[in-house]
NUDOKOL-513209 format. One line per field, with one value per residue: residue number from 0; residue in three letters; x, y, z of N, C-alpha, C in turn. Coordinates in Angstrom, 3 decimals, always signed. Example, Ala and Ser with C-alpha at 12.3 -4.5 7.8 and 13.67 -1.06 7.14 Angstrom:
// residues 2
k	0	1
r	ALA	SER
n.px	+13.190	+12.850
n.py	-5.690	-2.250
n.pz	+7.800	+7.080
ca.px	+12.300	+13.670
ca.py	-4.500	-1.060
ca.pz	+7.800	+7.140
c.px	+13.200	+12.900
c.py	-3.300	+0.030
c.pz	+7.800	+7.870
//
This chain:
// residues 109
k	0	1	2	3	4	5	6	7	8	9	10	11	12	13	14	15	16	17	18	19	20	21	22	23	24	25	26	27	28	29	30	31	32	33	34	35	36	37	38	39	40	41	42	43	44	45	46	47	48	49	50	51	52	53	54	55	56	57	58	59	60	61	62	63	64	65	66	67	68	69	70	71	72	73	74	75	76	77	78	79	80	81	82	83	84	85	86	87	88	89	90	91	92	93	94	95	96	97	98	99	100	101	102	103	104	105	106	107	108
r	UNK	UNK	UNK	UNK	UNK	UNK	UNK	UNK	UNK	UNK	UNK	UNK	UNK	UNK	UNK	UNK	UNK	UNK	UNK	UNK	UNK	UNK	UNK	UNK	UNK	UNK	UNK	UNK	UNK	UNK	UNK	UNK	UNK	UNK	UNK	UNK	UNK	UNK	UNK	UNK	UNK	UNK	UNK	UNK	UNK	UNK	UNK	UNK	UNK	UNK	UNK	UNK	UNK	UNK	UNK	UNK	UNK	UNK	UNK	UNK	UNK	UNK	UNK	UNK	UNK	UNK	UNK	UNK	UNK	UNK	UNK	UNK	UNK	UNK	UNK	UNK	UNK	UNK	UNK	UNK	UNK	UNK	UNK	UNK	UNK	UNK	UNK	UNK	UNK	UNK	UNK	UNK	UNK	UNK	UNK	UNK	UNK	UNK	UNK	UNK	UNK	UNK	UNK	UNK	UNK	UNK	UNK	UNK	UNK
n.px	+10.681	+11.808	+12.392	+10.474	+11.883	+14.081	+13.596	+13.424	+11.834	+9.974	+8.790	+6.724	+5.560	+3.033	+1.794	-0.812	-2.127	-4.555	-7.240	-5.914	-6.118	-7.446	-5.948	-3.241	-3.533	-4.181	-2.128	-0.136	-0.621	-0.255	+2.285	+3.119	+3.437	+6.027	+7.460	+6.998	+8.145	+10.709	+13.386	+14.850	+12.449	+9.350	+6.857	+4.297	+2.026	-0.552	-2.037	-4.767	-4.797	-7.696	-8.280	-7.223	-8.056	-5.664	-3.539	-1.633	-0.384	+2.868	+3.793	+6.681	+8.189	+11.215	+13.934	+16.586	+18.329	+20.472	+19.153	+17.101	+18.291	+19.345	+17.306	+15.790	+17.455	+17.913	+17.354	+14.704	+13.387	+13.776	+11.945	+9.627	+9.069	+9.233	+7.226	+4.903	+5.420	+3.818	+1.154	+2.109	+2.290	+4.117	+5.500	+7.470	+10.423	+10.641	+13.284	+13.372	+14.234	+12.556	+12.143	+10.877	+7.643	+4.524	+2.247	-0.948	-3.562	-6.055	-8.608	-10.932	-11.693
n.py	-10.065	-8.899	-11.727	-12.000	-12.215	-10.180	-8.230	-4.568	-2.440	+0.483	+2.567	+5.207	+8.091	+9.834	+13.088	+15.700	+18.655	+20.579	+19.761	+19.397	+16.933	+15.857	+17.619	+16.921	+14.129	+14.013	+15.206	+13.661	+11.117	+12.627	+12.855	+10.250	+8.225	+8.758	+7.450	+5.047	+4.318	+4.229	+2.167	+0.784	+0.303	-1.238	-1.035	+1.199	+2.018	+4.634	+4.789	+5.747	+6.616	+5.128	+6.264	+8.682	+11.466	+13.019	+11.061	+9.810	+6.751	+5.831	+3.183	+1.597	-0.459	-1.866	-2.803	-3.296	-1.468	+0.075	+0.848	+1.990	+4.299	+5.950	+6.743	+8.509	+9.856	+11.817	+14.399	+14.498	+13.248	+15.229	+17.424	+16.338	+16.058	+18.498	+19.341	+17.968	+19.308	+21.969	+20.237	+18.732	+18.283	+16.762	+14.224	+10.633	+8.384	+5.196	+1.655	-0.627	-4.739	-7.411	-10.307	-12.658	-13.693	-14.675	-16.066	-15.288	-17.972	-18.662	-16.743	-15.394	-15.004
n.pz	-26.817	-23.217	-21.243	-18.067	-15.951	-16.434	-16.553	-15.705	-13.891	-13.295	-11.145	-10.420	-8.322	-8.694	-7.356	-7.974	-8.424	-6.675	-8.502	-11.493	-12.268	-14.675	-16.695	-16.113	-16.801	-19.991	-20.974	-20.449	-21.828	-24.214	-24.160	-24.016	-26.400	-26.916	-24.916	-25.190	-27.978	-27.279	-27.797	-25.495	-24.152	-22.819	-22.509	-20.824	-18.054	-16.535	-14.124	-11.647	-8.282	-6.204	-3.913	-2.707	-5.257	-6.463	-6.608	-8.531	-10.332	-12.213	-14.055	-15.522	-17.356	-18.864	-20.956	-19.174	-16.755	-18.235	-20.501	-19.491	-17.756	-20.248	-21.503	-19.533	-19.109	-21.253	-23.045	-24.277	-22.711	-20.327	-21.791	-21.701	-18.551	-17.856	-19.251	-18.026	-15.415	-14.180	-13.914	-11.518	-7.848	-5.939	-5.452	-5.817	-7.238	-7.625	-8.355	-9.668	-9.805	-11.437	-9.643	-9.909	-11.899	-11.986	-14.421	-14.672	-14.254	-13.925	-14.974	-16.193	-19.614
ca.px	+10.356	+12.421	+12.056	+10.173	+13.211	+15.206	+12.800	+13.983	+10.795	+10.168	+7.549	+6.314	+3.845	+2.773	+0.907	-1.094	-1.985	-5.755	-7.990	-5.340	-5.668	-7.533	-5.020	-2.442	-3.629	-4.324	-0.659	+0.912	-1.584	+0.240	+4.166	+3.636	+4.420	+7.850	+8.421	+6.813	+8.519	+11.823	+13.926	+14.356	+10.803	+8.690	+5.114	+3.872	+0.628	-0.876	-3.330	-5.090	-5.603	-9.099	-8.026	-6.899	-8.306	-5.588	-2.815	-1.246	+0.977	+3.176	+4.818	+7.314	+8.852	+12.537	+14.730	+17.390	+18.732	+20.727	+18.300	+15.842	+18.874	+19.619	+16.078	+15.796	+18.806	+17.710	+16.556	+13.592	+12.692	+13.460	+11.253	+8.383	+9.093	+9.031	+5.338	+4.243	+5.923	+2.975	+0.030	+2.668	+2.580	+4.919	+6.449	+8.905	+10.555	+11.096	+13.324	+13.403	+14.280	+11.490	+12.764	+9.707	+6.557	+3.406	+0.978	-2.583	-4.061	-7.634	-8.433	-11.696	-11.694
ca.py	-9.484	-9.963	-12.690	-11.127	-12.005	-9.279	-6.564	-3.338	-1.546	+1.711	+3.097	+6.896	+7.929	+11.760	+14.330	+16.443	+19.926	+20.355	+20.555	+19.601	+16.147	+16.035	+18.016	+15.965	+12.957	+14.409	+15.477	+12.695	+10.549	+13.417	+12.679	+8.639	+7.038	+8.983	+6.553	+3.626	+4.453	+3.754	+0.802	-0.081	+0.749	-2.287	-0.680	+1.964	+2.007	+5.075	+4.222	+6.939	+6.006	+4.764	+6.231	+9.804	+11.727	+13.481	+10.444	+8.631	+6.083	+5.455	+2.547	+1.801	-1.330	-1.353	-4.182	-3.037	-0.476	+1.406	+1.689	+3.503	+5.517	+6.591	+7.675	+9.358	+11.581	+12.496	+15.556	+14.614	+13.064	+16.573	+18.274	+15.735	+16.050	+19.996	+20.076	+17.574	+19.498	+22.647	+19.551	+17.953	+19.187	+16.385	+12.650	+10.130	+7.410	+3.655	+1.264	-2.403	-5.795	-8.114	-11.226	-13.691	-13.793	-15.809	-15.589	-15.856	-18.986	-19.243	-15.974	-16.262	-13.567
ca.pz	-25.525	-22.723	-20.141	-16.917	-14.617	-16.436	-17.017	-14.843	-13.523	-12.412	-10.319	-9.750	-7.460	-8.731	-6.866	-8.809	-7.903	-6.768	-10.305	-12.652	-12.758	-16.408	-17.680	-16.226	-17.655	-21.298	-21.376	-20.169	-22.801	-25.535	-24.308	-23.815	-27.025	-27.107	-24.005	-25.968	-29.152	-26.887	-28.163	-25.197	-23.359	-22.700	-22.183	-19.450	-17.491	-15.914	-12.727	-10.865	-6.450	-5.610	-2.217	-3.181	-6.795	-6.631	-6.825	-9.778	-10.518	-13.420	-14.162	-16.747	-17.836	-19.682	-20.992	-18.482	-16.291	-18.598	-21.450	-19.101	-17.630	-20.877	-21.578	-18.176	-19.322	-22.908	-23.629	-24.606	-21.336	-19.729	-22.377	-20.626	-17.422	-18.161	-19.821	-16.220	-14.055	-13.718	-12.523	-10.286	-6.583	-4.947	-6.448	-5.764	-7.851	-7.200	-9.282	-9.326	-10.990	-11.438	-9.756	-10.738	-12.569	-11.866	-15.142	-13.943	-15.297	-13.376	-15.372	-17.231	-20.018
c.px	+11.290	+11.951	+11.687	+11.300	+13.987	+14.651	+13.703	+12.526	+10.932	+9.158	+7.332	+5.694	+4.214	+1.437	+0.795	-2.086	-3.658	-6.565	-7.764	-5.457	-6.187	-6.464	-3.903	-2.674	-3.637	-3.017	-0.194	+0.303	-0.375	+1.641	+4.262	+4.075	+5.734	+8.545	+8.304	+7.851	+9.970	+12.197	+14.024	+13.294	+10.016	+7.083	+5.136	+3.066	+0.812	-2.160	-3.212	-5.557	-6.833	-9.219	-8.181	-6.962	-6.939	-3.841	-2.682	-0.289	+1.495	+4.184	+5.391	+8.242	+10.047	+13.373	+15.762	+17.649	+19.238	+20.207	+17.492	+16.703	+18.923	+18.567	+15.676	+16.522	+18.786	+16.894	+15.130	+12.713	+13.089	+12.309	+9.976	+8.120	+8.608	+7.204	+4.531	+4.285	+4.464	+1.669	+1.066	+2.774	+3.830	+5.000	+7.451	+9.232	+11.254	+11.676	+13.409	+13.473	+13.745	+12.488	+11.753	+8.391	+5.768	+2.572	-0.210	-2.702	-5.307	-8.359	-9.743	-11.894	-13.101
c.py	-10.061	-10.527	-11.657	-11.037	-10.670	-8.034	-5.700	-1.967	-0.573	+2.279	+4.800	+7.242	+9.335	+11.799	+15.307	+17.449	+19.694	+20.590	+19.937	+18.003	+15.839	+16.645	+17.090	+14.790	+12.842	+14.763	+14.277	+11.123	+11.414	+12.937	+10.653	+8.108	+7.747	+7.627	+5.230	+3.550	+4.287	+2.278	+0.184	-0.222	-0.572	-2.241	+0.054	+1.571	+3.600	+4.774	+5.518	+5.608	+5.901	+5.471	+7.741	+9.890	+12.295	+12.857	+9.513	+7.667	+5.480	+4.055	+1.711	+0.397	-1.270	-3.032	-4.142	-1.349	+0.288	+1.838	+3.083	+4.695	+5.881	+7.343	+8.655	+10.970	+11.972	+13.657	+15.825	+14.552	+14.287	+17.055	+17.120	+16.145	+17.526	+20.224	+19.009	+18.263	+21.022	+21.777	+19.144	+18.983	+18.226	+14.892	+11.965	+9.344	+6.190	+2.689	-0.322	-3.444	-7.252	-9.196	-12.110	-13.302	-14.726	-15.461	-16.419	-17.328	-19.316	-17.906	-16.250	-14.581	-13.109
c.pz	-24.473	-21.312	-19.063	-15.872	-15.141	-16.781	-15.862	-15.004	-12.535	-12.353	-9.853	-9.587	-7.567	-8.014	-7.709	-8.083	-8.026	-8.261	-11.498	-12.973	-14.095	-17.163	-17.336	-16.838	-18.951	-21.732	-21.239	-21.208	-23.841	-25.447	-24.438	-24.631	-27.328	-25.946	-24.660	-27.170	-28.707	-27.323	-26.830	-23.483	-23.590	-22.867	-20.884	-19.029	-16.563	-14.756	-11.996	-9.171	-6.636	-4.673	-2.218	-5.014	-7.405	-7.303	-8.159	-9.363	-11.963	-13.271	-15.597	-16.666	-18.505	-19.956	-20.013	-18.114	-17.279	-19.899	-20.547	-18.830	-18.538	-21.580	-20.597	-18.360	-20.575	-22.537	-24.190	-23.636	-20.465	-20.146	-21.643	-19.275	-16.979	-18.054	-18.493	-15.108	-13.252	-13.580	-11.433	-8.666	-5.535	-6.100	-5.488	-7.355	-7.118	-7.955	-8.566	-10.350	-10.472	-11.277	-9.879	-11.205	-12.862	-12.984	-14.449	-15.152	-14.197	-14.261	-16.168	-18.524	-20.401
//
């Protein structure tokens, strides 16, 4: 795994069209382990807003920038982006490189 300083995370805050968000979530549940099943993909998370039903957020871990670019620009990751794109009503994306990492340790499990 690699060290948290050099991960390369990326953040996307979808809007999903009034209604659809079950289906959005059940799809994007059906395309995820193609992103997991990336060499070099770290682990996702999907999180729905507390705030707004109608907001997500994805975020995606990578060993570096140009693994994810090169998943970004595969063909496969179109054919995803494709079968999301009728819940989505609006989006951005955010990228970034994790410069430290505190693990919890008061944490009781």
């Amino acid at each position: 795994m690699a060290p948290p300083e050099t991960v390369f995370r990326v953040l996307l805050r979808v809007e999903t069209r009034p209604g659809m968000a079950a289906d959005f979530e059940r799809t994007w549940l059906e395309i995820g382990t193609a992103v997991t099943e990336d060499p070099a993909n770290l682990g996702q998370w999907l999180l729905r807003s507390t705030d707004e039903d109608h907001l997500y957020f994805i975020i995606s871990d990578w060993t570096d920038e140009a693994g994810f670019r090169a998943f970004e620009h595969s063909e496969q990751h179109v054919e995803h982006r494709e079968r999301l794109h009728p819940y989505r009503s609006g989006g951005s994306m955010a990228t970034m490189q994790v410069v430290h990492h505190l693990p919890a340790t008061g944490a009781v499990a």
